[in-house]
Every structure is written in structure tokens, then in C-alpha cells.
ROLOMI-113254 format. One record per residue (C-alpha): residue number from 1; chain; x, z, y. Coordinates in Angstrom, 1 decimal. Layout:
N
NUM A X Z Y;
...
***
This chain:
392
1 A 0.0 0.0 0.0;
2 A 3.4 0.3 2.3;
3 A 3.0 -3.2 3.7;
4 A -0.7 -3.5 3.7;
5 A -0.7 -0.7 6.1;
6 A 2.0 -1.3 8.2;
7 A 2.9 -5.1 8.1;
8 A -0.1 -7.2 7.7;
9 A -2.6 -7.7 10.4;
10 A -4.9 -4.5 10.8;
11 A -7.9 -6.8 10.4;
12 A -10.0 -5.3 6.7;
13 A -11.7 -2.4 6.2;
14 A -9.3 -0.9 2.9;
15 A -10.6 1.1 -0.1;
16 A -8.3 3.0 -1.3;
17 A -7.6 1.0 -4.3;
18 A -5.1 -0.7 -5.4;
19 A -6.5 -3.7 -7.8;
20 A -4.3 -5.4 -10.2;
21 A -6.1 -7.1 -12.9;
22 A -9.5 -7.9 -13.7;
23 A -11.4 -9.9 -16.7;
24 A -15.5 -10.7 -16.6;
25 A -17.6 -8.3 -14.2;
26 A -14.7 -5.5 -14.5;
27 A -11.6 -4.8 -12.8;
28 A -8.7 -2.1 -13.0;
29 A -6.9 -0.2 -10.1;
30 A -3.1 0.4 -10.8;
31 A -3.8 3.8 -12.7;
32 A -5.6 2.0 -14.9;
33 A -8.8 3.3 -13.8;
34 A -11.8 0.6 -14.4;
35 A -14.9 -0.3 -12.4;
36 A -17.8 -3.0 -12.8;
37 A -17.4 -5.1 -9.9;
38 A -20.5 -6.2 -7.9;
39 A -18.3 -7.5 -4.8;
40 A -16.4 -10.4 -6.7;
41 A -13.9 -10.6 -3.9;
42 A -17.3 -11.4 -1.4;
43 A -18.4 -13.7 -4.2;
44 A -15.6 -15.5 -5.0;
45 A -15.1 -14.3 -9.1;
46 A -18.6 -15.6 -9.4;
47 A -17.6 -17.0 -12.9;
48 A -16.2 -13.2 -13.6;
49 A -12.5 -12.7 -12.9;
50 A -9.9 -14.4 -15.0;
51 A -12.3 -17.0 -16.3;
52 A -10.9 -18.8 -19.2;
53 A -11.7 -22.0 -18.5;
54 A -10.6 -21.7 -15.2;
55 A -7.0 -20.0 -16.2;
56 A -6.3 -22.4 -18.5;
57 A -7.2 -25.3 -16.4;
58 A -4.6 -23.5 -13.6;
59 A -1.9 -23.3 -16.6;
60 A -2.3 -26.6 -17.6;
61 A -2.2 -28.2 -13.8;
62 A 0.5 -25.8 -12.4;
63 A 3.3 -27.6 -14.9;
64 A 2.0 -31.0 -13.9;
65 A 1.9 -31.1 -10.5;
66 A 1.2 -28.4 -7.4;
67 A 0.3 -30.7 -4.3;
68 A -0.5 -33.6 -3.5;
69 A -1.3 -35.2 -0.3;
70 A -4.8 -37.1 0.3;
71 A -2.8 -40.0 1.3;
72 A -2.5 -40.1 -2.2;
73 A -4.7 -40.4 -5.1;
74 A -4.6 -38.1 -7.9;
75 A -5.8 -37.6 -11.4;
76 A -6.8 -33.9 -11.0;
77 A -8.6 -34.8 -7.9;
78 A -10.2 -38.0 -9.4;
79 A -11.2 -35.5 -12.7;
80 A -12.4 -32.7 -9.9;
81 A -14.7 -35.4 -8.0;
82 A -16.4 -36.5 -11.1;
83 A -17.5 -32.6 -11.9;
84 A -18.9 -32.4 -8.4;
85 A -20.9 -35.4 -8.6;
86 A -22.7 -33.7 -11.7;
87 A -24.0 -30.9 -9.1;
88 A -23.8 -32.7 -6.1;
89 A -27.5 -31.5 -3.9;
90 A -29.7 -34.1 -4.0;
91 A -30.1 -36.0 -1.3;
92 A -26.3 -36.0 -0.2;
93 A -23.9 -38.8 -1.7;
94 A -20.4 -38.0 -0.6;
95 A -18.1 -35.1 -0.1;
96 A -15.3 -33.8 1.8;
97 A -12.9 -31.4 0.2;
98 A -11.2 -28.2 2.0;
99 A -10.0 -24.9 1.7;
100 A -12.6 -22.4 2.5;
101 A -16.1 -21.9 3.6;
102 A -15.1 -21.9 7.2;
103 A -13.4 -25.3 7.0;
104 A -16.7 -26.4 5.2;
105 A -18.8 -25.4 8.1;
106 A -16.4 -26.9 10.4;
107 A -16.7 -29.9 8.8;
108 A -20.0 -29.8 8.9;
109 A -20.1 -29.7 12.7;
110 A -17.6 -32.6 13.7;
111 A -20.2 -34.6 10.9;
112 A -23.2 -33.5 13.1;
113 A -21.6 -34.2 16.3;
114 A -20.1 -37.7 15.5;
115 A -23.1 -38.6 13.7;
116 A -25.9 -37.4 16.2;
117 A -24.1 -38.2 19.1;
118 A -25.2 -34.5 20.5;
119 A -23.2 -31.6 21.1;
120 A -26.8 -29.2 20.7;
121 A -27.4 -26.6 17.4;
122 A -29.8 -24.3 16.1;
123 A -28.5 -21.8 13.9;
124 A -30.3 -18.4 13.1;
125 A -30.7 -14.8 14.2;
126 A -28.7 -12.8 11.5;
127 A -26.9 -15.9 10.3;
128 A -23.4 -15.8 9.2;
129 A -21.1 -18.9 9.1;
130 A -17.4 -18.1 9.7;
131 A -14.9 -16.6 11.8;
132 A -12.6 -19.7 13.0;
133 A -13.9 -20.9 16.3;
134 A -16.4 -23.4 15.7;
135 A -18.1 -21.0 12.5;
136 A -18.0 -18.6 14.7;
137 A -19.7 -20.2 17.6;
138 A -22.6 -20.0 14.7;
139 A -22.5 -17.0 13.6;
140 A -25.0 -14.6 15.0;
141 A -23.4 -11.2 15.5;
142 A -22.0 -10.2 19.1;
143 A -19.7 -7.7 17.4;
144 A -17.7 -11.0 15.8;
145 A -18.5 -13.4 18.9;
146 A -18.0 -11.7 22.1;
147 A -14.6 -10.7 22.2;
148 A -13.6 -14.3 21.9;
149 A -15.9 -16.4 24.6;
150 A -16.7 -18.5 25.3;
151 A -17.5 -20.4 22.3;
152 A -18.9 -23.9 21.5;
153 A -21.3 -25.0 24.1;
154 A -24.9 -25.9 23.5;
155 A -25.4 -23.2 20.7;
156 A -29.1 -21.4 20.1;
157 A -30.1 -19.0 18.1;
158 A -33.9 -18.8 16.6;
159 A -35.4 -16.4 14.6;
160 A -34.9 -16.6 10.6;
161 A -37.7 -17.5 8.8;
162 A -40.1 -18.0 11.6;
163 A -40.1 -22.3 11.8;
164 A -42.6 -22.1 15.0;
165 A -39.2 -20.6 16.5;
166 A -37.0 -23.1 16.2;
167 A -38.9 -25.7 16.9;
168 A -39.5 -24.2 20.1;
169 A -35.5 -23.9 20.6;
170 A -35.0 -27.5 20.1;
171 A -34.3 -30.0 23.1;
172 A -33.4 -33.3 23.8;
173 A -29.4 -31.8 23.0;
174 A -30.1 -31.0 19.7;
175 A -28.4 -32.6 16.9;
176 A -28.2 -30.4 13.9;
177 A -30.1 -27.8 12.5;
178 A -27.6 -24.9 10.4;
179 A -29.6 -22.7 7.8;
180 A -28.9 -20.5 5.3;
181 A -31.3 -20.5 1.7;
182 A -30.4 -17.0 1.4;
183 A -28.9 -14.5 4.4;
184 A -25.6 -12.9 3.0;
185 A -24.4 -11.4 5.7;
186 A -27.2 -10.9 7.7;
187 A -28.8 -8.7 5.1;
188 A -29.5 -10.7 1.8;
189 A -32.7 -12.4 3.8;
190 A -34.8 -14.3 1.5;
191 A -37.2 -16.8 4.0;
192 A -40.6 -17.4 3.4;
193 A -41.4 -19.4 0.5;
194 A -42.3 -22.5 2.9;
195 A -40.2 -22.0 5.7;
196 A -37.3 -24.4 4.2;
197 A -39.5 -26.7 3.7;
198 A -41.0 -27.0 7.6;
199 A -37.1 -26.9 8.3;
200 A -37.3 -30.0 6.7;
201 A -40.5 -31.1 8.2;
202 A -38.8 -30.3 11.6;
203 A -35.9 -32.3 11.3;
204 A -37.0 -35.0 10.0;
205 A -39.5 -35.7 12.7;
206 A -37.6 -34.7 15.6;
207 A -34.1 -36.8 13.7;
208 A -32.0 -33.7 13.4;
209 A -29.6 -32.8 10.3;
210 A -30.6 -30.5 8.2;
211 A -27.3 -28.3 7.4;
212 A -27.3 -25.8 4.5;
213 A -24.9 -23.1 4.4;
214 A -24.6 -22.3 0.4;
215 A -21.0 -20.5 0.4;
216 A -22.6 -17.6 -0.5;
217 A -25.8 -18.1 -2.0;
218 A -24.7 -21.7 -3.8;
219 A -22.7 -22.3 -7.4;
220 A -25.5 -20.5 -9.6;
221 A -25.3 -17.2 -7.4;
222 A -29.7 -17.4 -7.6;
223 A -30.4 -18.5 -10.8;
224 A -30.1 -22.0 -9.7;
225 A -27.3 -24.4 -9.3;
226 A -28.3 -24.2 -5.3;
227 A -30.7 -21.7 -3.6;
228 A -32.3 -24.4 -1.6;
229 A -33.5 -25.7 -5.3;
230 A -35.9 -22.6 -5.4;
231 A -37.9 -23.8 -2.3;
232 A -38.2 -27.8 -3.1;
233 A -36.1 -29.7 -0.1;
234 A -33.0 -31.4 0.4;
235 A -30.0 -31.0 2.8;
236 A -28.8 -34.0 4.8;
237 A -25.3 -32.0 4.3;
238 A -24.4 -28.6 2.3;
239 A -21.6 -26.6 3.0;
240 A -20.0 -24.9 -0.7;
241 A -17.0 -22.7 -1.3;
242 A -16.4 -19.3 -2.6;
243 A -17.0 -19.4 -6.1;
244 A -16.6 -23.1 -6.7;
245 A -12.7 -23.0 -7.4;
246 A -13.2 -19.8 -9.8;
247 A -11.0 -17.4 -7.5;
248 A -8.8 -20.8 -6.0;
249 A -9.6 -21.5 -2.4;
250 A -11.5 -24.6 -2.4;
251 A -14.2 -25.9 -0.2;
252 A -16.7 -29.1 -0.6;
253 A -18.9 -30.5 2.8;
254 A -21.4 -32.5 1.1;
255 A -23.5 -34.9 2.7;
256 A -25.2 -38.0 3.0;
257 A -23.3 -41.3 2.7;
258 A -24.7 -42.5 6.3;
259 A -23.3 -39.3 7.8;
260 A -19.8 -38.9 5.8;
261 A -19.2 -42.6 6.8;
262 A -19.5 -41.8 11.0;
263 A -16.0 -40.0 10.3;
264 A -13.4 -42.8 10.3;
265 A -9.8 -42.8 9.3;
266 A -7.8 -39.8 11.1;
267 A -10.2 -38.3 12.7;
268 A -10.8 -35.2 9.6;
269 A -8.4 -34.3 7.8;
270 A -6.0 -31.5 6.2;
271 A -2.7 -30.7 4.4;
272 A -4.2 -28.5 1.2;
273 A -7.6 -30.1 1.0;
274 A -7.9 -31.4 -2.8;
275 A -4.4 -30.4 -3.7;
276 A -4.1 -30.9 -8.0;
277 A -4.5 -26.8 -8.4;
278 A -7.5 -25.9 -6.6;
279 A -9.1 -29.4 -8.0;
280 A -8.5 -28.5 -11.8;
281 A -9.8 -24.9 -11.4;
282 A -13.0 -26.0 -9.8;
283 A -12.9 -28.6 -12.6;
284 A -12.9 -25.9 -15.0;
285 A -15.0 -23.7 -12.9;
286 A -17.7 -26.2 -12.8;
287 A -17.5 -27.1 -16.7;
288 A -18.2 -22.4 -17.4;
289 A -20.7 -23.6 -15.2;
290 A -22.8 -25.7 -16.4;
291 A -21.8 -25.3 -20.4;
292 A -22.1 -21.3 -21.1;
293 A -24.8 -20.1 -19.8;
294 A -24.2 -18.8 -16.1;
295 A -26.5 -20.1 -14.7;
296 A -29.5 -18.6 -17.0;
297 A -27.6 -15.2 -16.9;
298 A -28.4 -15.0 -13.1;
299 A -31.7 -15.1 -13.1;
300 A -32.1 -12.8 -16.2;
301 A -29.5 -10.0 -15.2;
302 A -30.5 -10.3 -11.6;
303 A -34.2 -9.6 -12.9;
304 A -33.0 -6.4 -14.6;
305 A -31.1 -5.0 -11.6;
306 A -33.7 -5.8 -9.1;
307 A -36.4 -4.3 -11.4;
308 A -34.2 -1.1 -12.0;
309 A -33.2 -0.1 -8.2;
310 A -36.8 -1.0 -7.3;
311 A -38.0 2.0 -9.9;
312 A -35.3 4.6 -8.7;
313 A -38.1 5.6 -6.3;
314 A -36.7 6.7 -3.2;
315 A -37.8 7.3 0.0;
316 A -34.5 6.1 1.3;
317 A -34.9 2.6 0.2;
318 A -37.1 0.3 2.4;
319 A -36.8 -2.8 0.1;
320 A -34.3 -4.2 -2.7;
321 A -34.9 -8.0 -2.4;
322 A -32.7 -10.9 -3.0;
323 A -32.4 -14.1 -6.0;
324 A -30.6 -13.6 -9.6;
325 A -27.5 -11.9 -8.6;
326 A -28.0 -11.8 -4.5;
327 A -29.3 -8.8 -4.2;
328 A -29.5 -6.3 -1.5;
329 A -31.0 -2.4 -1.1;
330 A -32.3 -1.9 2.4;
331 A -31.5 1.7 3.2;
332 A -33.0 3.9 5.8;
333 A -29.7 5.4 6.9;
334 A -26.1 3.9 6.9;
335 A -24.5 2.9 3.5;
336 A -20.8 3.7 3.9;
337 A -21.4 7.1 2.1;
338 A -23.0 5.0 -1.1;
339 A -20.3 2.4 -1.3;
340 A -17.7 5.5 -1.5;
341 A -19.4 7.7 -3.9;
342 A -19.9 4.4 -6.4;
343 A -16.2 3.5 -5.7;
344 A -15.6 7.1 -6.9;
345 A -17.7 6.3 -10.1;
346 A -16.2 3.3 -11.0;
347 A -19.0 0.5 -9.6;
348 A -18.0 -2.0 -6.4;
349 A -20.2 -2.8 -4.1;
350 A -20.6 -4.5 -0.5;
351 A -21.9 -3.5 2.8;
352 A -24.6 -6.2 4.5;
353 A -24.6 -4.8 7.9;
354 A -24.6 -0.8 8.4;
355 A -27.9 -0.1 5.9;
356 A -28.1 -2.8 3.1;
357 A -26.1 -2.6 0.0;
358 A -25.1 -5.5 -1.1;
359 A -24.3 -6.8 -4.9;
360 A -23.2 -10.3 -6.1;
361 A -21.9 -9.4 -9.3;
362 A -20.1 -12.1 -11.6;
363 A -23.0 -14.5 -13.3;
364 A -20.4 -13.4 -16.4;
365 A -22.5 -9.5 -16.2;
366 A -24.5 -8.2 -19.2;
367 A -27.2 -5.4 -20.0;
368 A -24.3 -2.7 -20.5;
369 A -22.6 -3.4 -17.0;
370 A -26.3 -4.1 -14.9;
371 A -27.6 -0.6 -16.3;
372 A -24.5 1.3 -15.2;
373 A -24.6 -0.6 -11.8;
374 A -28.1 0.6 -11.6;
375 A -27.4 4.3 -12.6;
376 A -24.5 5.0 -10.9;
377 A -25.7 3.3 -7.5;
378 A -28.7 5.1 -7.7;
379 A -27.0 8.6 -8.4;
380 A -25.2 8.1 -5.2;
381 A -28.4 6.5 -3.3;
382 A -29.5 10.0 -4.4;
383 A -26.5 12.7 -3.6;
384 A -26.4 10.7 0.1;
385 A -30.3 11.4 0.3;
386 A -29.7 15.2 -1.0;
387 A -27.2 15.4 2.5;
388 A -29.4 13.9 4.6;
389 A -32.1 15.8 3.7;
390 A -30.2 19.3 3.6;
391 A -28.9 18.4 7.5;
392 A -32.1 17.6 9.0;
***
């Protein structure tokens, strides 16, 4: 922890925990000490940690070859591409490939721009997109935006979930239209079932893009391949990342052919983006995928957690809502208490804003790991409730 603490940039919140190896929905601290893991490095180990077919696809590759420019062509690349096509959103027809989420929302808005001709967006109240400038200019929190204004121009926020809102934000600036299927940050907000689809509606009368931000909520996180599947439209472009390397940073701007194309030649590109590594693990990442069963273990284990944090009746808990395993337990206090007493019990979980807990455990999770997930959050849901009450 030396250099953590006095080297690198003061920028995380730390447990006090060192992590050093992990396999499925568990990982182990350096005393050896093991937890079930319901952060998944914010969602990243969505395939459980160490995946198989990822490691090995990472072995293979990283004796082959380690980079290789897009100026280029590659066979990892070419063999990465073809996987993506198999779960490409429908209703997009290309794809851009990056780094990280951030870079995939970035994308997204040069696209928009260039495309629309219009500098104007709408994203949401309680949206979360990234931290590098543009994302940022996005995301909705003042505690992330306003020590670095001004931002990108032109930028409005509407209420999530309310589509009489934001059509009421749009002007004759507007271009582009960014959404999340599912809030992650914001609070694990799941929109009414037809509000995606007069998002839709919206944009394609007024000729806006319709942008979907699926780092979080995308790769079978819901119990679907993408949370926008559950409510019936498609994205003119969808932002992906997180989980779709299987713990390699790799990102994938998806969109339609008409709007990829508006980029020419130099005018998007990076150093890393599609390099032979981070292509074969999502290769591998997208064959666990779609070949053992993820996908269907979502919606089944995040079934069984919802159903056992929504019977732990407490006063404390306003709602547990979310899809498969996006789920979050809207407290009616602040959480940081609960996320240190389940540390201290061996179960890892998030924060969603100062009074939602938030779990996206591995799709990899069975019945043993969701029930102790369930008991030992909800013992500490219960000794924070005890203090609270014995203070008033």
C-alpha cells in the first residue's frame, strides 16, 4: 500500500484491502482472506475474474503478437470483429474500437456532431457518462463537473424517465439525444417501461440520434445481451465497454453505417484501439458469452437476489430495484457504514450515490454465493439500522 498512498494520484476512495487474485464471483486479499465480489472492478469481471476462455485467449495472443497499429490489419482484430458482429444492436452496422467507456462516449459525440451538423445534446438528470472532458460535459453531477468549467457548449439536461421533458428541452441546436437503459451511477434507475420507446419516437420525428450508453448496463449485465432489448427499440449508436474485454480495457462505438461513414480518414483515431491483446480477450470474452450460459444466469441469479433483499423487511430500505444482476437497495440513510461492515464479512459491494447499494456481481454467481450476498448485506443493512435507531 506504500506507493498507493504516497505516489499515485490521490484520486480513489481505498478499502483497506489489498486484492491479489481472484477466480468466478470471489476474490482473495493478500492474507488470503476471501470475499464474494459484487463490485467486479465497477463491472468490468462481468464474466467472473480469471475467465478461462478469456486467460487463455490472452496466453495464446501475448506470444504472438502485443500491438499492432490500425494502419494495419490484423488477424486478432479481424477474428475480434467477427465476434462483435454476432452481438452487434440492431439497427447499427459498424463499429469503432477503443480503450474504455469514456473513449466510447467520446466517440459517440464527434459521430453526433459531424453527422448532425449541430453542436446541441440532451442527456439526463442523474446520468453518468465519463470523466474526460467531453463524457463529462454529459454527466450529470455538479460534484464531477464544476470544478472543471466550463464544459462543452450546448449541453441540457432533462429529467430521466419523463419523455414530455426532453422533448420540451430540444431546440433547433439539438443533434443527439444520450440515454442510459439502466442508471448505474445515478442510482441503478430503471425508466418506465415505455419511455425508451417515445425516446425513439422523439428522435425519429424531430431527426435526432438516438445514443445508448450500455457500458454499464450492456454485455449480459440484465439478462439480456443489451438492456435496451428489454424495452423493444433500437439505438442509431451504442456506446459498450467494461466487461466486453473480460477484465482487458476495450471499448466498441457502434453505430449506424450512415453515421460511422460522416468520419473520414484522420479525423478519429488512437494508438491502443484494437491492439491484438485486448481484441483476442474480447474474442474469448464474447464466445463465455454467448456459449455457457451467462447470459441466462443473470436473469435467474438476479431474480433470487432481488427477491431476497426485498424480503429482509426493513424500514430502512425504500426500494431494491434493478435488471438480472443490476441491482441496487435504496436506503433511507447513507450506505458507507453497510459497504464497510460487508467488507468486514467478506461480501464487495458498491456505493450508487450516498444511499443506494449497489451490486453487479459476475454473471459467473451461483445460489451459494447470491444467498450469502443476501445474508451478509442484510445483517449489516440491520446492525447500521440498530445504530441509527439507538442514536435517535
Amino acid at each position: 500500500m506504500k506507493y498507493e498512498d504516497s505516489f499515485i494520484a490521490n484520486t480513489f476512495w481505498k478499502r483497506p484491502v489489498t486484492l491479489v487474485r481472484g477466480s468466478g464471483a470471489k476474490v482473495w486479499d493478500s492474507t488470503g482472506k476471501e470475499y464474494v465480489d459484487c463490485s467486479c472492478g465497477y463491472g468490468v469481471a462481468l464474466l467472473g475474474h480469471c475467465n478461462p476462455r478469456v486467460v487463455e485467449a490472452i496466453k495464446r495472443q501475448a506470444e504472438k503478437l502485443l500491438t499492432c497499429h490500425g494502419s494495419f490489419y490484423n488477424d486478432a482484430r479481424e477474428e475480434c470483429l467477427s465476434k462483435l458482429a454476432k452481438i452487434k444492436p440492431d439497427g447499427t452496422d459498424k463499429v469503432f474500437i477503443s480503450n474504455s467507456g469514456a473513449e466510447t462516449v467520446e466517440t459517440a459525440i464527434k459521430l453526433c456532431r459531424k453527422y448532425t451538423n449541430k453542436r446541441g445534446i440532451v442527456a439526463m438528470v442523474n446520468g453518468y457518462h465519463g470523466k474526460t472532458m467531453g463524457a463529462l460535459s454529459l454527466t450529470w453531477a455538479p460534484k464531477y463537473r464544476e470544478p472543471f468549467m466550463p464544459l462543452l457548449g450546448d449541453v441540457k439536461f432533462a429529467p430521466y424517465g419523463k419523455a414530455e421533458k426532453l422533448e420540451a428541452a430540444i431546440d433547433e441546436n439539438t443533434g443527439a439525444v444520450f440515454v442510459e437503459p439502466v442508471q448505474g451511477e445515478g442510482g441503478i434507475n430503471v425508466p418506465p417501461p415505455d419511455y425508451l420507446k417515445r425516446v425513439r419516437e422523439i428522435c425519429d420525428d424531430k431527426g435526432l440520434v438516438m445514443v445508448l450508453d450500455e457500458v454499464q448496463s450492456g454485455f449480459g449485465r440484465t439478462g439480456k445481451i443489451w438492456a435496451h432489448q428489454h424495452f423493444g427499440v433500437k439505438p442509431d449508436i451504442l456506446c459498450s465497454s467494461k466487461a466486453l474485454g473480460g477484465g482487458m480495457p476495450i471499448g466498441a462505438t457502434f453505430a449506424r453505417a450512415d453515421i460511422m461513414d460522416s468520419l473520414k480518414r484522420g479525423e478519429h483515431s488512437n494508438t491502443f484501439g484494437g491492439n491484438p491483446l485486448a481484441c483476442a480477450a474480447c474474442s474469448g470474452a464474447i464466445d463465455a458469452l454467448l456459449e455457457d450460459g451467462l447470459v441466462e444466469n443473470a436473469a435467474k441469479m438476479g431474480g433470487l437476489l432481488k427477491k431476497g433483499f426485498s424480503e429482509l423487511n426493513s424500514n430502512m430500505i425504500r426500494e431494491v430495484r434493478g435488471m438480472g444482476l443490476m441491482i441496487g437497495i435504496d436506503m433511507r440513510f447513507e450506505i458507507m457504514g453497510i459497504i464497510l461492515e460487508a467488507l468486514d464479512k467478506g461480501v464487495i459491494v458498491l456505493e450508487s450515490g450516498k444511499t443506494v447499494v449497489r451490486l453487479l456481481p459476475p454473471l459467473t454467481i451461483n445460489e451459494h454465493e447470491a444467498e450469502k450476498v443476501v445474508q451478509v448485506v442484510g445483517a449489516a443493512i440491520k446492525e447500521e439500522e440498530k445504530k441509527r435507531t439507538a442514536g435517535a
